[in-house]
C-alpha angles and dihedrals in degrees: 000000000000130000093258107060111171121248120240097179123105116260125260120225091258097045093056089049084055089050088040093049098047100045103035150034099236116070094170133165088236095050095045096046088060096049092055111108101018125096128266092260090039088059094040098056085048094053086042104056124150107272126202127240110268114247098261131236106273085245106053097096093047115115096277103197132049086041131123105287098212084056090051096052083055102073097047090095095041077054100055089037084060112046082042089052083051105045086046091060109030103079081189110127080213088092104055077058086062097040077051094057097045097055083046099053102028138207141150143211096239097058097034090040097179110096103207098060086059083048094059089038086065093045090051090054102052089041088055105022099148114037107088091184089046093051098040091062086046097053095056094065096026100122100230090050087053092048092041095055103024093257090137085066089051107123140169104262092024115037124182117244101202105092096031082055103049088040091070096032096046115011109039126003111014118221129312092043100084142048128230084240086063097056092048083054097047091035077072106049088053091055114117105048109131127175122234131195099271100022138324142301129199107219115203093213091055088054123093106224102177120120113285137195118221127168095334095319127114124201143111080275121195127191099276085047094057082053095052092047086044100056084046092062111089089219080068099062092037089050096048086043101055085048101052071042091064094029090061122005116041128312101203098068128022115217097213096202093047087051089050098047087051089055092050086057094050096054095042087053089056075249104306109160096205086064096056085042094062096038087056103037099039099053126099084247093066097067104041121122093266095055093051104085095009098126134052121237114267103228079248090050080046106047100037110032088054080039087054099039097052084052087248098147090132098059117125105281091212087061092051094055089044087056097048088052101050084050086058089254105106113165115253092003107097108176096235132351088280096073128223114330090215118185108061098008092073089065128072139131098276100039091045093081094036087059084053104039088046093057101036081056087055098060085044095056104237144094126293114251086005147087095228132109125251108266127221108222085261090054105253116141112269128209119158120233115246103181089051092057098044090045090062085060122082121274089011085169095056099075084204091061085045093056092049094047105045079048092050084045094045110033136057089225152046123272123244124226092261106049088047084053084055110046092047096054081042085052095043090050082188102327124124117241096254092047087071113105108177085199093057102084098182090067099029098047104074096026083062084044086057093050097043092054102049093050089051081061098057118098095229085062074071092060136084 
């Protein structure tokens, strides 16, 4: 029996709010009610239902390249608008899978400069979110990869070594697994690749096809070649486990037979993800005390899980990215090829408070850093309604129970004693328990205002 058996038991609330909070965006009252009772792959299948393709920006089949550049600039924003307005609206854990590819095979608008082959990366990403090998032979020809690591200028007689460098460094092996000799043999399978003005096109002429040595292995190699070889390779399976490991599980500490049981999985599945996910996410070792808590949100864990939670989805698309990119998470601008580091990068000294401030505006109903209100899309005034949500919780008329519960609904783990001594009195602000009337507004809404707050202060509102 292996260290991840699978669990067979029906789900707690606050298990399912575990399961809800790791694998997808949405953490909400209403999803992690549904996945209560049912078992770990029952609820899984239900956050990771199929989602559809997001209606795309009117310009993102237009010729990319060759265009006015200023024009071009000029749809970066509208690009980040749309995938956020997406990813408010779509409760799917299929696109924390795409967030996860794209801070795997990174690119950024800067570099690749033409929107709407981000925009078809994406796509690429959500249509085809699980199978490593399948992705892997996309993203050679994909038209913002080629642009991002020079792959476009790769040429029989004088390949580029940027994307078969960063292959084996960053998307498949991880240092120590690979010789220099290997990427200048691999620089050259991945030769041939040019970008047109809608896509990409391999052209025959442009490719080396001369024998090839790669990782041991000795033939007249081509790109899909190097990925087979690859995926042969056991560093392979151990890199792309300890990442779903730290993905999903927990970053500080690796637990190594976890990790190689994970690899195992992946190799067996032919290297499906889904396949290491469930394992993961599904076994009785998932959902023990040192799991719960383990990772640090991500700024998009953090804006729009609370965003999501406090049933915010109409908010102004333009104040969202802002947000995202005041929190050091800006879409489609990873800081290096390496993608964002996530855990404890997110927090420093600086973004610590803003963490806070953002979320503490929120509950208030108005913009971070500013005096003005939150915006709907159409430009009414937005406050989200805090009695309404509490009241949908038990006991909403014990503020004990309320206490318990926001907390349960907020935070990754259990209150102590204290800090539920605390918050009620926070919640209270003076009042008596039985003055507390959860269908009187005037008196609970601010009260609720007050509790909301203080847990969006406390360091385990950081935590996942």
């Amino acid at each position: 029996m292996g260290v991840l058996e699978t669990r067979t038991s029906a789900l707690t609330y606050v298990e399912a709010a575990h399961l809800a909070r790791r694998v997808t965006f949405h953490p909400t009252r209403q999803r992690i009610l549904s996945l209560v009772g049912k078992t770990p792959m029952e609820a899984l299948n239900i956050l990771l239902e199929p989602v559809s393709q997001p209606t795309p920006p009117t310009w993102w089949q237009d010729p990319a390249v060759f265009v006015d550049f200023s024009d071009a600039a000029r749809k970066w924003p509208e690009l980040q608008r749309w995938w956020v307005g997406h990813v408010l609206t779509t409760t799917s854990g299929i696109e924390k899978m795409v967030a996860f590819w794209h801070n795997h095979f990174t690119s950024d608008y800067i570099t690749v400069y033409f929107a709407q082959f981000l925009v078809r990366q994406n796509r690429m990403f959500r249509e085809n979110p699980w199978l490593f090998t399948n992705l892997s032979e996309s993203i050679v020809g994909d038209p913002a990869m080629l642009i991002y690591l020079n792959g476009n200028q790769s040429v029989k007689g004088n390949p580029n070594e940027n994307f078969a460098r960063e292959w084996f460094e960053l998307f498949s092996m991880g240092v120590g697994n690979y010789s220099e000799q290997d990427i200048v043999e691999a620089s050259r399978a991945f030769t041939g690749w040019r970008v047109t003005t809608t896509g990409s096109s391999f052209s025959p002429q442009l490719f080396d096809a001369g024998e090839k040595t790669i990782l041991g292995q000795t033939g007249t190699w081509g790109a899909n070649d190097v990925i087979r070889i690859t995926l042969q390779h056991p560093a392979t399976a151990q890199f792309m486990a300890r990442k779903i490991y730290r993905t999903f599980a927990a970053t500080d500490t690796d637990d190594n037979a976890v990790v190689a049981e994970l690899a195992d999985k992946l190799v067996a599945s032919n290297f499906n993800v889904r396949t290491a996910v469930a394992a993961l996410v599904t076994s009785e070792w998932f959902y023990s005390t040192d799991i719960r808590g383990a990772l640090i949100k991500s700024p998009l864990d953090l804006i729009i899980g609370l965003l999501s939670t406090l049933n915010i989805s109409s908010i102004e698309r333009r104040y969202v990215v802002d947000s995202l990119r005041g929190l050091t998470q800006e879409p489609f601008y990873p800081p290096t090829v390496e993608g964002w580091k996530g855990h404890h990068a997110w927090i420093t000294s600086s973004t610590f408070p803003l963490r806070q401030r953002w979320a503490e505006a929120l509950i208030a109903g108005r913009q971070f850093g500013t005096a003005a209100s939150l915006k709907t899309e159409a430009g009414a005034n937005l406050k989200s309604d805090l009695a309404a949500l509490v009241r949908t919780l038990p006991d909403a008329n014990d503020p004990s129970a309320v206490v318990r519960n926001v907390a349960e609904l907020l935070l990754p783990l259990p209150l102590t004693q204290e800090q539920q001594t605390v918050l009620l009195e926070i919640l209270l602000a003076g009042a008596l328990d039985y003055e507390w009337n959860i269908e009187d507004d005037g008196f609970v809404t601010p009260r609720l205002g007050f509790l909301f707050t203080a847990i969006v202060r406390m360091p385990e509102f950081q935590l996942m």
